[in-house]
MIDO-453540 format. One record per residue (C-alpha): x, y, z. Coordinates in steps of 0.001 Angstrom, whole numbers, always signed. Last residue first. Example, Ala and Ser with C-alpha at 12.3 -4.5 7.8 and 13.67 -1.06 7.14 Angstrom:
pt u:+13670 v:-1060 w:+7140
pt u:+12300 v:-4500 w:+7800
END
This chain:
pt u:+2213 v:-27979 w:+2670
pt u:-257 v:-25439 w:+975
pt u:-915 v:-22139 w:+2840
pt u:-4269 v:-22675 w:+4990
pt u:-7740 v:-21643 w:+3809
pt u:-9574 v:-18278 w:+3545
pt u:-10984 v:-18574 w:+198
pt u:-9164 v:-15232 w:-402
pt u:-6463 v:-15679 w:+2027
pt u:-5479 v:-19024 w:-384
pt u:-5769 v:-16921 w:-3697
pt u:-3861 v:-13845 w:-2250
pt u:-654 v:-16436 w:-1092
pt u:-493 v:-18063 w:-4373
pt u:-820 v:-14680 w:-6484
pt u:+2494 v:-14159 w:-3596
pt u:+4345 v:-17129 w:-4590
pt u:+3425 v:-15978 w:-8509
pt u:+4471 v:-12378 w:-8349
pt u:+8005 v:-13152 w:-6262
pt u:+10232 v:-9988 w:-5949
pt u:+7117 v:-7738 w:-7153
pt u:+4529 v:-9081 w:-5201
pt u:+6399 v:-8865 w:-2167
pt u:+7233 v:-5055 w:-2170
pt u:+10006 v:-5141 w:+826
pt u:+11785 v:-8171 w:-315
pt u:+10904 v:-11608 w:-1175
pt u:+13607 v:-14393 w:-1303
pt u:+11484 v:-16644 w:+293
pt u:+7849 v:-15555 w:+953
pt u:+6853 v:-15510 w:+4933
pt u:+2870 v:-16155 w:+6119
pt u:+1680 v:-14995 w:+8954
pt u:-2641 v:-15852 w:+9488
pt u:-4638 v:-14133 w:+12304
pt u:-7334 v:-14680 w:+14549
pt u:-5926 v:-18055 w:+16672
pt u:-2652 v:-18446 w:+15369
pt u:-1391 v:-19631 w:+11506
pt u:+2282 v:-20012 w:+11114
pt u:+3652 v:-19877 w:+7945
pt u:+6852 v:-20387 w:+5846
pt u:+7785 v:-20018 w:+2590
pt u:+7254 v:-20725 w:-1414
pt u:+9227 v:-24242 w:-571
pt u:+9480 v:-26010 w:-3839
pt u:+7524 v:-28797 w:-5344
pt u:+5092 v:-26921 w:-7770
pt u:+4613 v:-23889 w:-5023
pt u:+5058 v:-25156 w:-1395
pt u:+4659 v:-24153 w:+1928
pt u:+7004 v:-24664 w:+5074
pt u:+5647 v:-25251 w:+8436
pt u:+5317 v:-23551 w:+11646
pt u:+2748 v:-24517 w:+14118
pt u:-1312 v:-24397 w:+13259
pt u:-3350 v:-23581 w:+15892
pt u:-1130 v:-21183 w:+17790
pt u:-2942 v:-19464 w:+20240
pt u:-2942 v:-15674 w:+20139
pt u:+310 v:-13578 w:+22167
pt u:-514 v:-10351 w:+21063
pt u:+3232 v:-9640 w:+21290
pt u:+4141 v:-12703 w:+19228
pt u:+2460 v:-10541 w:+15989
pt u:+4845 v:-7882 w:+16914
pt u:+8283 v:-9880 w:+17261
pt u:+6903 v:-11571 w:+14192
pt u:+6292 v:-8560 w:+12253
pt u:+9921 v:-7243 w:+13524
pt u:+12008 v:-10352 w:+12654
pt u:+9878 v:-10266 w:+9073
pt u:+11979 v:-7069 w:+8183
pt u:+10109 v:-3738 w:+7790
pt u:+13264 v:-2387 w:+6028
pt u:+16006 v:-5252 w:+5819
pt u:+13441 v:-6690 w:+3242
pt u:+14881 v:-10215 w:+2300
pt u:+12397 v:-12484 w:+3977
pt u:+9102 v:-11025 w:+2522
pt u:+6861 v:-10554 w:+5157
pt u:+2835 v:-11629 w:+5314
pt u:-23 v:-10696 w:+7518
pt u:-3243 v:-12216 w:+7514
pt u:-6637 v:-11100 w:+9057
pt u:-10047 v:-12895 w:+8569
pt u:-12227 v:-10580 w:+11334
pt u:-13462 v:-12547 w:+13933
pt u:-14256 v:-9333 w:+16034
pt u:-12090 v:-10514 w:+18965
pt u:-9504 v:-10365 w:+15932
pt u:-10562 v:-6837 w:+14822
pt u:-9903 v:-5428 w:+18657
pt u:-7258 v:-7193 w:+18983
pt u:-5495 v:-5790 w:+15815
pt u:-6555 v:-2617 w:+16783
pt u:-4585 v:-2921 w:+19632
pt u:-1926 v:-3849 w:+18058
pt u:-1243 v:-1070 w:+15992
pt u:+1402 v:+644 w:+18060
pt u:+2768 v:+3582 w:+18604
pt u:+376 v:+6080 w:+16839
pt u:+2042 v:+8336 w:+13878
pt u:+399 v:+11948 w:+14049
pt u:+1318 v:+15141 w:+12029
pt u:+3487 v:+13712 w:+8777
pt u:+5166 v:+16720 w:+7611
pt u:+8113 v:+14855 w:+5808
pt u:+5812 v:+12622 w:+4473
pt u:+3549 v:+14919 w:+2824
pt u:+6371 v:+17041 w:+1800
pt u:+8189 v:+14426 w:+112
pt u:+5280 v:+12950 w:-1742
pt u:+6411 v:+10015 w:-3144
pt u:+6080 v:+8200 w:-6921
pt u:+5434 v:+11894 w:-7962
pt u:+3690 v:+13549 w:-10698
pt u:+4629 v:+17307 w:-11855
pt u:+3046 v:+19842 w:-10030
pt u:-51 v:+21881 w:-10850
pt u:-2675 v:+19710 w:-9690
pt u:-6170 v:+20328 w:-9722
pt u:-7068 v:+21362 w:-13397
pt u:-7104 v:+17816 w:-15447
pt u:-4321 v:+16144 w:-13452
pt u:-6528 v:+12584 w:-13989
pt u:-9036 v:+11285 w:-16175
pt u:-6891 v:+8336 w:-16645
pt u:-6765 v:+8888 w:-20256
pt u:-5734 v:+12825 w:-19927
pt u:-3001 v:+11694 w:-17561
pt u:-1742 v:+8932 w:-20135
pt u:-2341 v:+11475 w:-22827
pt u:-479 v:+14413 w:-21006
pt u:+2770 v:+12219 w:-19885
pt u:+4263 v:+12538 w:-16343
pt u:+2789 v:+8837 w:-15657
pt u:+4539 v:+7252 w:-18257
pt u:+7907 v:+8904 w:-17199
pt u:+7768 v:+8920 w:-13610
pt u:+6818 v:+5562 w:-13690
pt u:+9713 v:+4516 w:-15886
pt u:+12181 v:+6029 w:-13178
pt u:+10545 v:+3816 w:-10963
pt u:+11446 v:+609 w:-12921
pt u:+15000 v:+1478 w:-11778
pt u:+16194 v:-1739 w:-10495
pt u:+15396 v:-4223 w:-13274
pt u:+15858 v:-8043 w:-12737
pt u:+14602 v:-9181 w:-15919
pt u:+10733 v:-9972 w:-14747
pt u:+11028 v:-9519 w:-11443
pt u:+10750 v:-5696 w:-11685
pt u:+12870 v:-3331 w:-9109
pt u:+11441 v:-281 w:-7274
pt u:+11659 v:+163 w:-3253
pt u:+9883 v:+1359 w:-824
pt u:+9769 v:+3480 w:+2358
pt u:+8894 v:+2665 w:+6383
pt u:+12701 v:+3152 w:+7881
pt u:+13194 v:+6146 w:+5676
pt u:+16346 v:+7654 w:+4927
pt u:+18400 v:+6250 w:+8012
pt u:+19342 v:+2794 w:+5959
pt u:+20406 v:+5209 w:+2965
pt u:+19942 v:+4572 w:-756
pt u:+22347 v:+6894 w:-2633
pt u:+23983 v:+3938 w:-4013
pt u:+22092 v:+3801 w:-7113
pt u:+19517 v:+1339 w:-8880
pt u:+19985 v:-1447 w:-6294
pt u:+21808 v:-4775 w:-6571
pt u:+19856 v:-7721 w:-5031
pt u:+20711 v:-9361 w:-1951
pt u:+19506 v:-6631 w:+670
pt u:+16105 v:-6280 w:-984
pt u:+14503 v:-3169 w:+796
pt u:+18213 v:-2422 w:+2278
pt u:+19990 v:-1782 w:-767
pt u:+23484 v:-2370 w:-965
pt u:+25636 v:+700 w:-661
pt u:+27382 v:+208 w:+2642
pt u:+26011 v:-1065 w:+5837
pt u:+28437 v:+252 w:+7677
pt u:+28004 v:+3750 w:+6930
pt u:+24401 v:+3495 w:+7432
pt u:+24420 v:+1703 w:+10827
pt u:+26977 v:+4905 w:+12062
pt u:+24585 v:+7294 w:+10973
pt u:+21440 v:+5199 w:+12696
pt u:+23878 v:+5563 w:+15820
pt u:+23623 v:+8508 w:+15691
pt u:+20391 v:+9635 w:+14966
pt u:+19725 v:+6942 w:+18517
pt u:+21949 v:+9117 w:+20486
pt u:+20319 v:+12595 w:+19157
pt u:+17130 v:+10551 w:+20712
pt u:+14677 v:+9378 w:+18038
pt u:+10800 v:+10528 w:+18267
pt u:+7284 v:+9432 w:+18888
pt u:+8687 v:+8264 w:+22174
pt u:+7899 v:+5884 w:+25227
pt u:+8343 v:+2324 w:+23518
pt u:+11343 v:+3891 w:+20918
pt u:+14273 v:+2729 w:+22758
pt u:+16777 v:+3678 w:+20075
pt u:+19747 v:+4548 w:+22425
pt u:+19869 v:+1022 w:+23789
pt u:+18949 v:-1505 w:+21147
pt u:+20804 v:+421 w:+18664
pt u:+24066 v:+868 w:+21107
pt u:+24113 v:-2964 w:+21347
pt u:+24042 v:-3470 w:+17263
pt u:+26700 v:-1013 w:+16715
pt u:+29103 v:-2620 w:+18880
pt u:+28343 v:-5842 w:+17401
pt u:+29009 v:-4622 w:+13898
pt u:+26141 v:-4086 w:+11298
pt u:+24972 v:-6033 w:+7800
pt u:+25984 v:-9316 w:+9351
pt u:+22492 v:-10620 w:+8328
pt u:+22044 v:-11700 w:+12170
pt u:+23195 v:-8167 w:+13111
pt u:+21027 v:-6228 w:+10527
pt u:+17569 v:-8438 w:+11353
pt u:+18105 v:-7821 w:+14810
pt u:+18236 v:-3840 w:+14609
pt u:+14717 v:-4668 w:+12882
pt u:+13250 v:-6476 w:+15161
pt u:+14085 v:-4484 w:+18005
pt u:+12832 v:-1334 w:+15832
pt u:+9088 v:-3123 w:+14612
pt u:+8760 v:-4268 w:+18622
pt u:+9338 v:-993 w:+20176
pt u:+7122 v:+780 w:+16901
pt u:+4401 v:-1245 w:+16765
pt u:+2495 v:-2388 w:+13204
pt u:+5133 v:-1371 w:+10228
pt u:+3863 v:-3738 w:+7646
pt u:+5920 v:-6004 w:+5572
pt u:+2962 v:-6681 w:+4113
pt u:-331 v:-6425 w:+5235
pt u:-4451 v:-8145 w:+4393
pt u:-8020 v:-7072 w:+6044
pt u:-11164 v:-8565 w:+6734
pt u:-14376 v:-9170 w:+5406
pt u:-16055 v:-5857 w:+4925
pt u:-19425 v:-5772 w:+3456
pt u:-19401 v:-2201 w:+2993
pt u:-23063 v:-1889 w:+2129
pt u:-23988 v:-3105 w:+5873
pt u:-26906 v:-5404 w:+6072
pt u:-28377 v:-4994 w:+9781
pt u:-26298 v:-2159 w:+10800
pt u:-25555 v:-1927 w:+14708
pt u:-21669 v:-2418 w:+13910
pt u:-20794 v:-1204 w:+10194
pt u:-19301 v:+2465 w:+11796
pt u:-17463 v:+255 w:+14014
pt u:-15873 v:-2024 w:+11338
pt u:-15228 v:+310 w:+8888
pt u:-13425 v:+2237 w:+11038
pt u:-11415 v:-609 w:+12679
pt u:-10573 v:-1439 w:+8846
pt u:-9256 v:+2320 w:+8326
pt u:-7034 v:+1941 w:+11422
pt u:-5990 v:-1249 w:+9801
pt u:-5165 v:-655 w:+6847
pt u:-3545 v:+2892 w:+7107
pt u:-1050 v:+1854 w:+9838
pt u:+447 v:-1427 w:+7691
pt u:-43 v:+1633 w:+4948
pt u:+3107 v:+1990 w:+6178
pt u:+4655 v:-1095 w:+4356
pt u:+2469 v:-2831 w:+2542
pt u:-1303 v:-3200 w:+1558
pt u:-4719 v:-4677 w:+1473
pt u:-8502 v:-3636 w:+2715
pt u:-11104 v:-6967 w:+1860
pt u:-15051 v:-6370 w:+912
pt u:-17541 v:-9185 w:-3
pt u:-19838 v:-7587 w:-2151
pt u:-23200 v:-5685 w:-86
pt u:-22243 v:-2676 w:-1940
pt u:-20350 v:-3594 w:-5548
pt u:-22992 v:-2805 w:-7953
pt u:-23256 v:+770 w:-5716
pt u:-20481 v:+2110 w:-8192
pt u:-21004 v:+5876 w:-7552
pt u:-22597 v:+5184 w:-4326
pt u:-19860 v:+2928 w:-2967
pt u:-17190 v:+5062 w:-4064
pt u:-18921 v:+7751 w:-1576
pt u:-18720 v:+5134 w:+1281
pt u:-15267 v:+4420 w:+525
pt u:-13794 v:+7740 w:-74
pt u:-15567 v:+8698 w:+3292
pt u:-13439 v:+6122 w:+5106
pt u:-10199 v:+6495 w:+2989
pt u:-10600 v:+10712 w:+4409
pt u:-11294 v:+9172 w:+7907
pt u:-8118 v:+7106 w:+7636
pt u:-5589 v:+9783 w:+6099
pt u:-7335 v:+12068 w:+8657
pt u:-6352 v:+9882 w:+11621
pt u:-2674 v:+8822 w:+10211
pt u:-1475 v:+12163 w:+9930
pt u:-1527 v:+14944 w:+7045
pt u:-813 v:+18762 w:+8200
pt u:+1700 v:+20115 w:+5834
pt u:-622 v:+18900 w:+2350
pt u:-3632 v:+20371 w:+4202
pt u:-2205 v:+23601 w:+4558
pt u:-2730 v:+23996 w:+579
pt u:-6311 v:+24004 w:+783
pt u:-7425 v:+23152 w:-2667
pt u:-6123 v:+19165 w:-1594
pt u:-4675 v:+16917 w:-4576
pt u:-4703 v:+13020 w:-5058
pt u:-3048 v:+12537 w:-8082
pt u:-12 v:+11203 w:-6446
pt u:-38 v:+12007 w:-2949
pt u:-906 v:+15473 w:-1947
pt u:-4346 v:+13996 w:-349
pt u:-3726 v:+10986 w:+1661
pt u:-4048 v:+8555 w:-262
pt u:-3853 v:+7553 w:-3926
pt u:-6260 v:+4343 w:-4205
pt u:-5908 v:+1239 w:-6005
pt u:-9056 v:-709 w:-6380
pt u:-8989 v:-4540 w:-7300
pt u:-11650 v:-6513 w:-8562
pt u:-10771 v:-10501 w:-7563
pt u:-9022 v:-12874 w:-8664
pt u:-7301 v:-12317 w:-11827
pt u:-7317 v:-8863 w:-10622
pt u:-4249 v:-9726 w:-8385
pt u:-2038 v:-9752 w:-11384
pt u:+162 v:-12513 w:-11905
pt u:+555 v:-12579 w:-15809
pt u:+1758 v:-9190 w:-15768
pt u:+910 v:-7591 w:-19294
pt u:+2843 v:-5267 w:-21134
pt u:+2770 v:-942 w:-21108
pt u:+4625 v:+1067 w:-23645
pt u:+5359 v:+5130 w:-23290
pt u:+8162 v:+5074 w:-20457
pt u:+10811 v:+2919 w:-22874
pt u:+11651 v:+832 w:-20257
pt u:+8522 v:-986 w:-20145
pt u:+6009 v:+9 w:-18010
pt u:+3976 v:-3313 w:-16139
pt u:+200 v:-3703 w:-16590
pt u:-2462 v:-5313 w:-14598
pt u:-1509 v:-4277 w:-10925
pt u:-138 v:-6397 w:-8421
pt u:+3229 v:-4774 w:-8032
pt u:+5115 v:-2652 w:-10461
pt u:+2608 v:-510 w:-11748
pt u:-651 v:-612 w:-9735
pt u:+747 v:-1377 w:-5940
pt u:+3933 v:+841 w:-6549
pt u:+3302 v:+4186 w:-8730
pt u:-579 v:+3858 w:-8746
pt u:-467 v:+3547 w:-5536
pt u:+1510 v:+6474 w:-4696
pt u:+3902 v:+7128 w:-1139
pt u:+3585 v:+9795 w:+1157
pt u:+3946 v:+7991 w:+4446
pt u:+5802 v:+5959 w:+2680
pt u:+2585 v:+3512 w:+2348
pt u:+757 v:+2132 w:-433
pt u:-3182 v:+1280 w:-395
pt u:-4832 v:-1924 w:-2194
pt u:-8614 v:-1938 w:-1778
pt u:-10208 v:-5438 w:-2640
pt u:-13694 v:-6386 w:-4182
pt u:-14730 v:-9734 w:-4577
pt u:-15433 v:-11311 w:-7572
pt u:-18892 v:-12586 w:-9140
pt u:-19762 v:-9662 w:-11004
pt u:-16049 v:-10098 w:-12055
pt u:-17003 v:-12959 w:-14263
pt u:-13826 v:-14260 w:-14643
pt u:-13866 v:-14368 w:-18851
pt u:-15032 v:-10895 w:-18061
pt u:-11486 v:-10421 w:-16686
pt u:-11228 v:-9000 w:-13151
pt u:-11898 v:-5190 w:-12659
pt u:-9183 v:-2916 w:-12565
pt u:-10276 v:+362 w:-10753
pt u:-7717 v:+2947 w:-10311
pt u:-8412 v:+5795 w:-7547
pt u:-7598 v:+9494 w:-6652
pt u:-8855 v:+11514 w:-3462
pt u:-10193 v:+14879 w:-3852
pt u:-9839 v:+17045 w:-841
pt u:-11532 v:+20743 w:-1409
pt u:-11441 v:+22518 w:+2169
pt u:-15562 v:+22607 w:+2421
pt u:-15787 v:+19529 w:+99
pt u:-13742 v:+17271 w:+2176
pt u:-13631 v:+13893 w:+555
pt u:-14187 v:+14084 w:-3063
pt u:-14020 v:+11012 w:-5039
pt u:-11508 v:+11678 w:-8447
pt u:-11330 v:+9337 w:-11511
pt u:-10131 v:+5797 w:-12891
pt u:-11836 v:+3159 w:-14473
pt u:-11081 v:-438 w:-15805
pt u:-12783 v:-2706 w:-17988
pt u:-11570 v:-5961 w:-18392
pt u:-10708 v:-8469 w:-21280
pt u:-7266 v:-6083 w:-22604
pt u:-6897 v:-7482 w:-26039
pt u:-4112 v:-5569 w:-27451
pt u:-1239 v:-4346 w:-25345
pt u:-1573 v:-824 w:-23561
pt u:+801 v:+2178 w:-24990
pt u:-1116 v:+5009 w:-24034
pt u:-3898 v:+3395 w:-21705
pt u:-7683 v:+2739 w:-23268
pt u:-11206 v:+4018 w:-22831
pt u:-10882 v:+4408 w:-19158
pt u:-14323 v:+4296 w:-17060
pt u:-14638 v:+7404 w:-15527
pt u:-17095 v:+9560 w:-16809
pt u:-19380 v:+6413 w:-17536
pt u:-18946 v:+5166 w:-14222
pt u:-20339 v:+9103 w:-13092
pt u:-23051 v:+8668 w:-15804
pt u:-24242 v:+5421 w:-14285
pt u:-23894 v:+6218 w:-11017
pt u:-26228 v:+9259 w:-11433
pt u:-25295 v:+12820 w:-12189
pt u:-26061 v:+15421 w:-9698
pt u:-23816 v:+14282 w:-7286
pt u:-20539 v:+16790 w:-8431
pt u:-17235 v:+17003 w:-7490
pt u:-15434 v:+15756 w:-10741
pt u:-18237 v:+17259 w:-12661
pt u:-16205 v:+19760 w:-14648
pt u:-17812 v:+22217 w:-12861
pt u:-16003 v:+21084 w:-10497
pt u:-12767 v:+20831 w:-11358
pt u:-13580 v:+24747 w:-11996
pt u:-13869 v:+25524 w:-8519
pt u:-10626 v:+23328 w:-7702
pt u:-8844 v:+25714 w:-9734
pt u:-10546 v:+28911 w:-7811
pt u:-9699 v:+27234 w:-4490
pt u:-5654 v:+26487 w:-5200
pt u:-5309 v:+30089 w:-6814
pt u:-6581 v:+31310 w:-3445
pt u:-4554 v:+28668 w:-1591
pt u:-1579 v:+29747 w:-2965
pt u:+938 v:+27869 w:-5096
END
């Protein structure tokens, strides 16, 4: 589409109002608070609300975001407020985090009916799911160069202003204790957009963002140390040969490089062949199709629903989410966005302009802070495997206060943790790449304890 046609739709979004602060928070929560999902179950105790928060008037970024508050029954006046954010690069949170993860609801096979998961997060807290960067999900951009020029910098200064105009549409929530969450790649988007937070809070007596600290999974966090962990994940599993493992380690050196040698493409080709058709976000659980490839996307996701096993809930994402009255109900795809609904944005991903190294500097710099910070793996992902996150988390080298010990749920071992100095790890057995969706309850556990910011039980 071109960017003319691009500008004159977003035009009329707003004078629809999506883009406009003339109303005041009252009317714009009013605008946005959803009346009821297609195919909800009865009794839904919390209000929820969904909408658009412009970012970049001049080139017409409008980021998209679900709000499901915590039960009244929970009094979520009372409740802290935590953003969730997917990765890919590329990737929805409405499609992942929201419908097959921590969110309220789950989408039955059917695409059109919706039924309760008894381990959502918002039983805790208020939880905000946000489409980022623009081109993902509902999130659209009026200047179409946009979509081919997203990177990790403008994904976190667009979050950034999200936040702070969120904030003034809903200011009930400033000065409420304020956590960032997510998985996978958006183990770069939380925190470079918690170090923003952070400095842009420093020098303010009573900040509105009351940010308390940040939570990962599976998160990539430094590229050397993510890839040595990872090539030693596939030995130890047996899911490579020896001869493949020792040209990984040495043709895939990525410490120096944004970018694989034609040595290291290769040997990813010869990985992918020998790893077969099993999927490598859950490696002992059958996947929806054997079309999954190891050299794909070393930072993606993967769909299946704990409930009975399922391994193509995605497919009933793109249906519910493709349909006019869900859209219409979440006050989404109104006039901006042209293109059928995606669970991943290739061409966001595929375009992806900046990728830092390493996040651990960041991490040092939130930790000297004494920012609460925990970071969890499920041990099953062969993806962003928990031999990389350690391999990273060892490379800051904090003091261990509490050594490694299994934790429990009702009698049985949940995982493993090791808290250091600064920062929390915490494993889930028989997780894979999406946690909460391999094991809802372990990992409800797991939010509930970072929450009140107290050890895993042992």
């Amino acid at each position: 589409m071109g960017s003319s046609l691009l500008r004159v739709l977003g035009f009329v979004f707003l004078l629809l109002g999506y883009c406009s602060s003339s109303t005041s928070p009252l009317q714009d929560q009013e605008r946005d608070k959803i009346t009821e999902l297609p195919g909800q179950p009865t009794n839904v105790g919390f209000a929820q609300y969904s909408g658009y928060v412009t970012v970049d008037q001049q080139a017409g970024r409008a980021l998209f975001y679900w709000l499901t508050e915590a039960p009244a029954s929970r009094r979520p006046e009372s409740r802290p407020l935590v953003l969730w954010l997917n990765g890919g690069p590329g990737c929805s949170s409405v499609a992942y985090g929201a419908a097959e993860e921590i969110g309220p609801f789950r989408i039955h096979p059917d695409g059109k009916t919706l039924f309760f998961n008894p381990y959502a997060w918002n039983n805790l807290a208020n939880i905000l799911f946000l489409e980022s960067p623009a081109g993902v999900g509902f999130s659209y951009s009026n200047t179409s160069s946009d979509l081919y020029t997203a990177g990790d910098q403008r994904t976190a200064e667009d979050a950034y202003t999200f936040i702070v105009n969120w904030f003034e549409r809903f200011p009930q929530y400033k000065h409420r204790d304020f956590y960032i969450a997510g998985e996978s790649y958006a183990g770069h988007y939380v925190p470079q957009l918690s170090q923003l937070v952070y400095q842009r809070n420093k020098g303010l007596q009573n900040p509105s963002i009351n940010f308390k600290g940040f939570l990962v999974g599976n998160a990539v966090t430094d590229d050397y140390h993510d890839y040595v962990g990872t090539f030693e994940y596939w030995w130890i599993h047996g899911l490579i040969s020896d001869a493949t493992y020792r040209t990984l380690r040495v043709a895939c050196d990525f410490g120096s490089s944004q970018h694989p040698s034609v040595a290291c493409i290769k040997a990813f080709d010869v990985a992918d062949k020998e790893q077969g058709s099993i999927d490598p976000y859950s490696i002992f659980t059958r996947p929806c199709s054997s079309a999954i490839s190891l050299r794909r996307n070393l930072r993606g996701h993967y769909p299946w629903m704990p409930r009975a096993y399922d391994p193509c809930t995605e497919r009933y994402s793109i249906i519910y989410f493709n349909r006019p009255e869900v859209q219409k109900a979440l006050h989404a795809n109104l006039t901006a966005i042209s293109y059928p609904w995606k669970t991943c944005s290739d061409i966001v991903g595929d375009y992806w302009a900046d990728s830092p190294l390493s996040m651990l500097p960041i991490y040092e710099e939130l930790i000297a802070a004494g920012l609460r910070i925990w970071v969890f793996s499920g041990d099953t992902d062969a993806v962003v495997p928990l031999t990389a996150t350690r391999y990273s988390i060892d490379a800051l080298k904090l003091p261990t206060v509490m050594n490694w010990y299994p934790w429990y749920d009702h009698g049985k071992v949940g995982g493993w943790s090791q808290v250091y100095k600064g920062l929390t790890f915490v494993t889930v057995r028989g997780a894979g790449h999406e946690v909460p969706l391999h094991r809802p309850r372990q990992v409800l556990i797991l939010f509930k304890y970072f929450l009140e910011n107290k050890p895993m039980p042992s």
